[in-house]
C-alpha atoms as a printed R data frame, in Angstrom:
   type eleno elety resid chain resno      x      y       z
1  ATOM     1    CA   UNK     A     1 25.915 63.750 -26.769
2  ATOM     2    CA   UNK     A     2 23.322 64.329 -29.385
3  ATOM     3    CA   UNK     A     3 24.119 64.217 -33.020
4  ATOM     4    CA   UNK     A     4 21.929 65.557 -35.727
5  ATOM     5    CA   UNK     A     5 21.939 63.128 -39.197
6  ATOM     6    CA   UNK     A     6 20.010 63.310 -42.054
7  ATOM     7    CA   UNK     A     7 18.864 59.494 -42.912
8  ATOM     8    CA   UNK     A     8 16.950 60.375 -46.061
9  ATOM     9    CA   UNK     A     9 16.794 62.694 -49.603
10 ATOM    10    CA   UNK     A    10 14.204 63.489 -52.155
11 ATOM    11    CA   UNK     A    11 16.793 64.904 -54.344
12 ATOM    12    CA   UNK     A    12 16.245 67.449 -57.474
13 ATOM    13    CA   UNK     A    13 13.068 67.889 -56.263
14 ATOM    14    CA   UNK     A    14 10.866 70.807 -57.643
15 ATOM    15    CA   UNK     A    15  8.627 72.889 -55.639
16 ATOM    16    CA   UNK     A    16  5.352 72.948 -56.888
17 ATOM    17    CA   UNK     A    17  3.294 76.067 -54.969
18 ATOM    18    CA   UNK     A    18  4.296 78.434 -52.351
19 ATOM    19    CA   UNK     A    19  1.835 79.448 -49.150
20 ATOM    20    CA   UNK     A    20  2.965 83.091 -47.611
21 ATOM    21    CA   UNK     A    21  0.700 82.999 -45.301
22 ATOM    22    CA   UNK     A    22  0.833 79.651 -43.530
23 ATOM    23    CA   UNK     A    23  2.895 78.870 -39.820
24 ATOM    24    CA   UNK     A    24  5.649 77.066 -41.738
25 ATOM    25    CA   UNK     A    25  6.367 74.132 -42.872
26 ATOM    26    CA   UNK     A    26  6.728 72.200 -46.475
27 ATOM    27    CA   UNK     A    27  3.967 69.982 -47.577
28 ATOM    28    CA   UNK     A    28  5.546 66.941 -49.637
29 ATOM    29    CA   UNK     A    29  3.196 63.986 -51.197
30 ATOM    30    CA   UNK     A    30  2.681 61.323 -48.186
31 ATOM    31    CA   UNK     A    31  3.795 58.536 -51.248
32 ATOM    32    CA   UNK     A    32  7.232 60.510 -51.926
33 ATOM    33    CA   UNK     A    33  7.375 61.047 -47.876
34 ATOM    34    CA   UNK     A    34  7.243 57.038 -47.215
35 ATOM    35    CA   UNK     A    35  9.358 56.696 -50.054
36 ATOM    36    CA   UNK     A    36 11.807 58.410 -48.656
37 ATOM    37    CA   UNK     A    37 11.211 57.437 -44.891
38 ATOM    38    CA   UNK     A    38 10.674 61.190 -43.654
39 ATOM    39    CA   UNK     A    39  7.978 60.673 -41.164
40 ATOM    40    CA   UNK     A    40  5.350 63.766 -40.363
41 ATOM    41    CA   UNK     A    41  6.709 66.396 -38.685
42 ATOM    42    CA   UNK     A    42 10.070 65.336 -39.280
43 ATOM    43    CA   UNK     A    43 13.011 67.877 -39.472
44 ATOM    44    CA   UNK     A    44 14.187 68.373 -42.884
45 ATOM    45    CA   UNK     A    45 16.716 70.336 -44.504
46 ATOM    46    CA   UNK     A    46 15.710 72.342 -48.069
47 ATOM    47    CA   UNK     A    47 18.271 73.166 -50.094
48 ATOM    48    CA   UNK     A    48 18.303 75.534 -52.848
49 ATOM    49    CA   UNK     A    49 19.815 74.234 -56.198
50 ATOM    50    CA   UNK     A    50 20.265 77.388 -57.649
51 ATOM    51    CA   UNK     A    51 21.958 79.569 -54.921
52 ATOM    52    CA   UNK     A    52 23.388 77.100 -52.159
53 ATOM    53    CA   UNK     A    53 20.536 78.155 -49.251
54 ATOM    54    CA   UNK     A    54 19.414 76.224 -47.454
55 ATOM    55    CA   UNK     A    55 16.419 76.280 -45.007
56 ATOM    56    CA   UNK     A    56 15.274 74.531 -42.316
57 ATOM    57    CA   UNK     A    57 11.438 73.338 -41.331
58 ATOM    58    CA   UNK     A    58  9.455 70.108 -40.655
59 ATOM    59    CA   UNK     A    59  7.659 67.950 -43.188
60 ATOM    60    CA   UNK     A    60  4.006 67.488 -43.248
61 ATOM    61    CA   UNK     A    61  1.914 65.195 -45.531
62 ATOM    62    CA   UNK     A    62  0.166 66.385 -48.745
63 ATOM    63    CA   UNK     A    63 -2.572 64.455 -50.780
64 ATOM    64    CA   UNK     A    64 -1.048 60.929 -51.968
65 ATOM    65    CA   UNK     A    65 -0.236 60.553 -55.230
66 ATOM    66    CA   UNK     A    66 -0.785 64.161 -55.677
67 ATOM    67    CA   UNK     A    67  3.269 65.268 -56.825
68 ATOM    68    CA   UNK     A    68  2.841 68.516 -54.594
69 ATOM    69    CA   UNK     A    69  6.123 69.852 -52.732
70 ATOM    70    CA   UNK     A    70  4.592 73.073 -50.857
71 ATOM    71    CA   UNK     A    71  6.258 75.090 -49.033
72 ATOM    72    CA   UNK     A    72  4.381 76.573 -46.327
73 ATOM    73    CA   UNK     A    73  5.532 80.263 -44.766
74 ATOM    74    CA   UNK     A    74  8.317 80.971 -43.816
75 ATOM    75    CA   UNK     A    75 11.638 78.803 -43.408
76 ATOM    76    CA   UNK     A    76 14.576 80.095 -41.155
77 ATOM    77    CA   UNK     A    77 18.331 79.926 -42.309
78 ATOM    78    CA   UNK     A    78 19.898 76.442 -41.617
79 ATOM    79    CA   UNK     A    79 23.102 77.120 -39.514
């Protein structure tokens, strides 16, 4: 049987830019990433503080030190 956890949270979070036109993904500062132990490419779950959505997409690594939490294209509806 495979079970699906989540093992880590940046929580309260802001997102700092938006890319449209990108595959998809979110782009989260590589220092706040190993803080948090989500490894590249990781699944992660984004919720939405101010209406209860929440998306689903994989992590990749932005510019250390840089603060940035991008999200990049499109996100599909956690189930």
């Amino acid at each position: 049987m495979l079970v699906k956890i989540l093992k880590s949270k940046l929580h309260g979070a802001t997102v700092t830019d938006v890319k449209v036109d990108y595959y998809g993904s979110i782009a989260i500062d590589s220092v706040l990433m190993e803080a948090a132990d989500i490894a590249p490419y990781e699944s992660v779950l984004i919720a939405d503080l101010n209406n209860g959505n929440r998306l689903e997409t994989y992590a990749v690594a932005a510019e250390a030190g840089s603060g940035q939490i991008s999200v990049l294209g499109a996100c599909r509806t956690a189930h």
